[in-house]
N, CA and C atoms as a LAMMPS dump frame, in Angstrom:
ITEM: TIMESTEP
0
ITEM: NUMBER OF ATOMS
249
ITEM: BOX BOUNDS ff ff ff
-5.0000000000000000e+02 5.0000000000000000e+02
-5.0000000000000000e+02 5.0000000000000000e+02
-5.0000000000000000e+02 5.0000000000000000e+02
ITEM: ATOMS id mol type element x y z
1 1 1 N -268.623 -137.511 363.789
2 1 2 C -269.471 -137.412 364.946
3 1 3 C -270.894 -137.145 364.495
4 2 1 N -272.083 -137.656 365.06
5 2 2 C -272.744 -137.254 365.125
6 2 3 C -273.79 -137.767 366.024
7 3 1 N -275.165 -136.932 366.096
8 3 2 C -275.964 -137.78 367.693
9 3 3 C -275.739 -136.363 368.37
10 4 1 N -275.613 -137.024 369.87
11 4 2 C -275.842 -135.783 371.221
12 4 3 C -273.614 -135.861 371.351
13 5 1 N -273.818 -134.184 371.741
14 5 2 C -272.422 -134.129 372.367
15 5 3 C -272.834 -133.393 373.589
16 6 1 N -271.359 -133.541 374.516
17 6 2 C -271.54 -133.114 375.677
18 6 3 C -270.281 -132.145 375.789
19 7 1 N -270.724 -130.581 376.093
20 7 2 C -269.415 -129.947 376.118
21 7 3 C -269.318 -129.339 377.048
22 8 1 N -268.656 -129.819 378.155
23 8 2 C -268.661 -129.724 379.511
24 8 3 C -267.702 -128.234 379.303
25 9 1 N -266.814 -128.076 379.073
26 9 2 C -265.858 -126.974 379.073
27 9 3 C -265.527 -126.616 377.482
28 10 1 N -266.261 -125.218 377.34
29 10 2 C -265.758 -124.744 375.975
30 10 3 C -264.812 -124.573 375.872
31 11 1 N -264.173 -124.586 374.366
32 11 2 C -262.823 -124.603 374.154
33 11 3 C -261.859 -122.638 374.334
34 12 1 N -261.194 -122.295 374.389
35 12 2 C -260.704 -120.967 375.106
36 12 3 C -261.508 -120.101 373.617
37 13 1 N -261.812 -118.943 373.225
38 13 2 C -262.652 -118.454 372.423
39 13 3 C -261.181 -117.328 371.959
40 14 1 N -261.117 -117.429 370.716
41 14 2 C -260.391 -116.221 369.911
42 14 3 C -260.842 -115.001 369.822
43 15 1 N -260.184 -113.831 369.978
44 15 2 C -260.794 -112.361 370.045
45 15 3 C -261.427 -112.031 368.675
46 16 1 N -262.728 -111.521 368.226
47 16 2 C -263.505 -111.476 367.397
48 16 3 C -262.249 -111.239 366.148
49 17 1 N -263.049 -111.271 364.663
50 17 2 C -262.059 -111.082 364.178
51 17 3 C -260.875 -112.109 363.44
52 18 1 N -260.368 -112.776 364.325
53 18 2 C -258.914 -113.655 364.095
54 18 3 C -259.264 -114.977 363.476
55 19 1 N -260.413 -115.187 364.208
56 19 2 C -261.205 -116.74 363.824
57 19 3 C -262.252 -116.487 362.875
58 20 1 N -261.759 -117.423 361.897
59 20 2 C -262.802 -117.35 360.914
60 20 3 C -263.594 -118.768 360.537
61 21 1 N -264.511 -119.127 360.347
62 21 2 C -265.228 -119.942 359.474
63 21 3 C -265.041 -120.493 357.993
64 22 1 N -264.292 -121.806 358.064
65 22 2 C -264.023 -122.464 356.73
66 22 3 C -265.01 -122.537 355.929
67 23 1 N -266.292 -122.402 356.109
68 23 2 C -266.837 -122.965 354.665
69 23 3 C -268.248 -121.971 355.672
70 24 1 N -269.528 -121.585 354.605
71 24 2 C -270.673 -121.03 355.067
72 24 3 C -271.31 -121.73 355.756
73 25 1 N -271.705 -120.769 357.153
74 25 2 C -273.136 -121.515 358.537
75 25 3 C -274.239 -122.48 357.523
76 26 1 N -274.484 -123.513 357.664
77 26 2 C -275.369 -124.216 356.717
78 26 3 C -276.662 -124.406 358.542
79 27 1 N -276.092 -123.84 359.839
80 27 2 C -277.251 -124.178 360.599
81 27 3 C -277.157 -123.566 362.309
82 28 1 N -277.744 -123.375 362.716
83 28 2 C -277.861 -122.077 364.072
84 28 3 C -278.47 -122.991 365.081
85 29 1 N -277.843 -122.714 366.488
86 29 2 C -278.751 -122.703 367.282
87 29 3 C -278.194 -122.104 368.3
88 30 1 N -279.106 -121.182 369.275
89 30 2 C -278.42 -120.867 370.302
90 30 3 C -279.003 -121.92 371.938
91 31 1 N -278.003 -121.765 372.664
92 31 2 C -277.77 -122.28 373.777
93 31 3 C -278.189 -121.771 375.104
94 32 1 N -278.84 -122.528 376.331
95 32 2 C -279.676 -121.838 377.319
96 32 3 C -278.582 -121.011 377.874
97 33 1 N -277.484 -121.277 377.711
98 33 2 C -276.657 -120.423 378.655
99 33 3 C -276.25 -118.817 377.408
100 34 1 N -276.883 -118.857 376.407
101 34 2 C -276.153 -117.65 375.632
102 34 3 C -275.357 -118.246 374.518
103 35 1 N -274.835 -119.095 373.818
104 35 2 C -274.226 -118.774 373.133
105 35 3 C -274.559 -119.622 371.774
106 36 1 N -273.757 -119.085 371.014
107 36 2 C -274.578 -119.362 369.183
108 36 3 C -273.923 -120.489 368.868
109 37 1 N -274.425 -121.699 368.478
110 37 2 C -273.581 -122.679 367.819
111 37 3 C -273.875 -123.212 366.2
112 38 1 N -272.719 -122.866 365.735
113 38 2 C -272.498 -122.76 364.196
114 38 3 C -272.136 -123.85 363.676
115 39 1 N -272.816 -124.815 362.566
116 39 2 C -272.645 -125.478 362.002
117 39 3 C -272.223 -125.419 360.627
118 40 1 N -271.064 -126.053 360.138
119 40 2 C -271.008 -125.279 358.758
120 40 3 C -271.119 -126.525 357.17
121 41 1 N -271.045 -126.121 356.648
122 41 2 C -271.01 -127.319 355.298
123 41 3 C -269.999 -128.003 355.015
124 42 1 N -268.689 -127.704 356.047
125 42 2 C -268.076 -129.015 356.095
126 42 3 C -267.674 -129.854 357.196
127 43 1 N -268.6 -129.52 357.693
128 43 2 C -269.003 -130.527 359.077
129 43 3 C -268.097 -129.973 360.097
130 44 1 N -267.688 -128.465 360.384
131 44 2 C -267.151 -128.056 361.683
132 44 3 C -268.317 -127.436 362.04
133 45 1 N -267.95 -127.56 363.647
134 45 2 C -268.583 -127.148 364.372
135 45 3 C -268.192 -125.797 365.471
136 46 1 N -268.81 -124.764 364.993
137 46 2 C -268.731 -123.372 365.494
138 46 3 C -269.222 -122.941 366.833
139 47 1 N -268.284 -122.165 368.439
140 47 2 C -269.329 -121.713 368.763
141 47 3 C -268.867 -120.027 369.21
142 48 1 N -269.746 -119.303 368.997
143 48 2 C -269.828 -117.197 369.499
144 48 3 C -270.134 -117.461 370.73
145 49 1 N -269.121 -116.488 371.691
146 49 2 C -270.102 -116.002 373.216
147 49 3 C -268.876 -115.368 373.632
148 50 1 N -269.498 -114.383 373.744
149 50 2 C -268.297 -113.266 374.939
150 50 3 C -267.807 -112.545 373.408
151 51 1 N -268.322 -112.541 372.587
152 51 2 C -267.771 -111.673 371.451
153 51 3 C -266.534 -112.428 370.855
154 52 1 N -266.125 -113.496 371.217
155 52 2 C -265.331 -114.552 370.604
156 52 3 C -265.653 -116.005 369.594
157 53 1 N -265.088 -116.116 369.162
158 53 2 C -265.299 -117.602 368.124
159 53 3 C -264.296 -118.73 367.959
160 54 1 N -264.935 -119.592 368.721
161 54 2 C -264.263 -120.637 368.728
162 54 3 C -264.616 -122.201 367.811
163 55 1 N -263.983 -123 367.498
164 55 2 C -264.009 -124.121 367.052
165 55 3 C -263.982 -125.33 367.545
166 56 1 N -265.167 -126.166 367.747
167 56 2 C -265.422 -127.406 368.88
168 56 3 C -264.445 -128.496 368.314
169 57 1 N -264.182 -129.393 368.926
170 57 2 C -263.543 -130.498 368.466
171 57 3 C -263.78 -131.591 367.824
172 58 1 N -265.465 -131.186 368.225
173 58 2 C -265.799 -132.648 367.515
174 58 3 C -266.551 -131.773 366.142
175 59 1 N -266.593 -133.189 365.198
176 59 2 C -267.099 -132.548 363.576
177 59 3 C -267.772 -133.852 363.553
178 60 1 N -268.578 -133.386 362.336
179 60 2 C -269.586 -134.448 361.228
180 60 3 C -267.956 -134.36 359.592
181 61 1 N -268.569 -136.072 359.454
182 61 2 C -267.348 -136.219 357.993
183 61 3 C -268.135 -135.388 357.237
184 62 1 N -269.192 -134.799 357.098
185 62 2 C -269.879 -134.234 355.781
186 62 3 C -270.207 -133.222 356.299
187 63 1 N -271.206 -131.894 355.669
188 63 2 C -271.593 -130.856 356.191
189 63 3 C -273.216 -130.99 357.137
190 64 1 N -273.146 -130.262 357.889
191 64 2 C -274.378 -130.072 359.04
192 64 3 C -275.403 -129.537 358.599
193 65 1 N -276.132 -130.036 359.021
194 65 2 C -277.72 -130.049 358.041
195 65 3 C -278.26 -129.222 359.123
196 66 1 N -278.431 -129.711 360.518
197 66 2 C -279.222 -129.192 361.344
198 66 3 C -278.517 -129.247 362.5
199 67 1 N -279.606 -128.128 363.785
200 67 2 C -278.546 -128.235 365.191
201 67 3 C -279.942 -127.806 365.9
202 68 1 N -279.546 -128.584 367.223
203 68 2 C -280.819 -128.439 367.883
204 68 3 C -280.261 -128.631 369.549
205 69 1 N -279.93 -127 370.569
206 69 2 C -279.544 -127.235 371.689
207 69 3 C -280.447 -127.621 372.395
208 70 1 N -279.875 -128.628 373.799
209 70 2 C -281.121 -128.651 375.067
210 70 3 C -282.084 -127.507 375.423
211 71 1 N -282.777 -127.743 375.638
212 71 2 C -283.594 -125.94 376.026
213 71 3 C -283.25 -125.744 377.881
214 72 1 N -282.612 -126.736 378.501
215 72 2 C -282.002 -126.66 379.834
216 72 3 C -280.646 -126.808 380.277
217 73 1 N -280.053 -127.533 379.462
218 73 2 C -278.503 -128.601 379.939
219 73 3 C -277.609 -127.617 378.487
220 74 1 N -276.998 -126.847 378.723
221 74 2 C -275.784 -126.122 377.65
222 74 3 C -275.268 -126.644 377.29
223 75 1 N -274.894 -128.121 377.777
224 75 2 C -273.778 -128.599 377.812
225 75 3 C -273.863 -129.856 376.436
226 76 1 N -275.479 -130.055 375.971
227 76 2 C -276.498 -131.216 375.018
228 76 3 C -276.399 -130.5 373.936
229 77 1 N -276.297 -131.224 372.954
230 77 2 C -276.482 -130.562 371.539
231 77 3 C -276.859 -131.424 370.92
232 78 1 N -277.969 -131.585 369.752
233 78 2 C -277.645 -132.566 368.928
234 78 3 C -277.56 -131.849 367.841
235 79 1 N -276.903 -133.158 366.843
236 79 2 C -276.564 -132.195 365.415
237 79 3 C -277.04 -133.206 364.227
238 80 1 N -277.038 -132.71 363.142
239 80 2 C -277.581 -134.032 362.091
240 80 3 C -276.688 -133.415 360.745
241 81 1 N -276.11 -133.981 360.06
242 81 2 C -275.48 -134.055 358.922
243 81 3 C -275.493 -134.966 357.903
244 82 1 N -274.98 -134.672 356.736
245 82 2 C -275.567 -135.43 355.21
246 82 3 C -274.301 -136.712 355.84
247 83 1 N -273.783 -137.029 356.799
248 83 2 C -272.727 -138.374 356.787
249 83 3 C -273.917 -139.087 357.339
């Protein structure tokens, strides 16, 4: 994946803790509605809110270079990766 995603309904969020991150944040951004979205170096895609961490569905084949949310629409993301 990569380009704009649309994430109409986040995925259910794991109680802090349980969920962890495969490989190190390689990129940040937070979201108008609150919440942190984590990009990591092997192209998953992370997101924090409500003190939970969840894992989006969609990925980059390579790791995430950059992340850049709508500054209005929560729902817009774009992302850029070395694929």
């Amino acid at each position: 994946m990569s380009g704009l995603a649309v994430v109409d309904q986040p995925p259910p969020l794991q109680p802090a803790g349980e969920a962890q991150l495969a490989e190190a944040p390689a990129a940040l951004a937070w979201t108008a509605d609150g919440r942190l979205l984590v990009g990591c170096a092997d192209g998953a895609l992370y997101q924090w809110r409500d003190g939970g961490l969840a894992r989006l569905p969609d990925r980059h084949a390579a790791g995430i270079t950059r992340l850049q949310a709508h500054p209005d629409d929560p729902g817009v993301l774009a992302s850029a990766g070395e694929d």
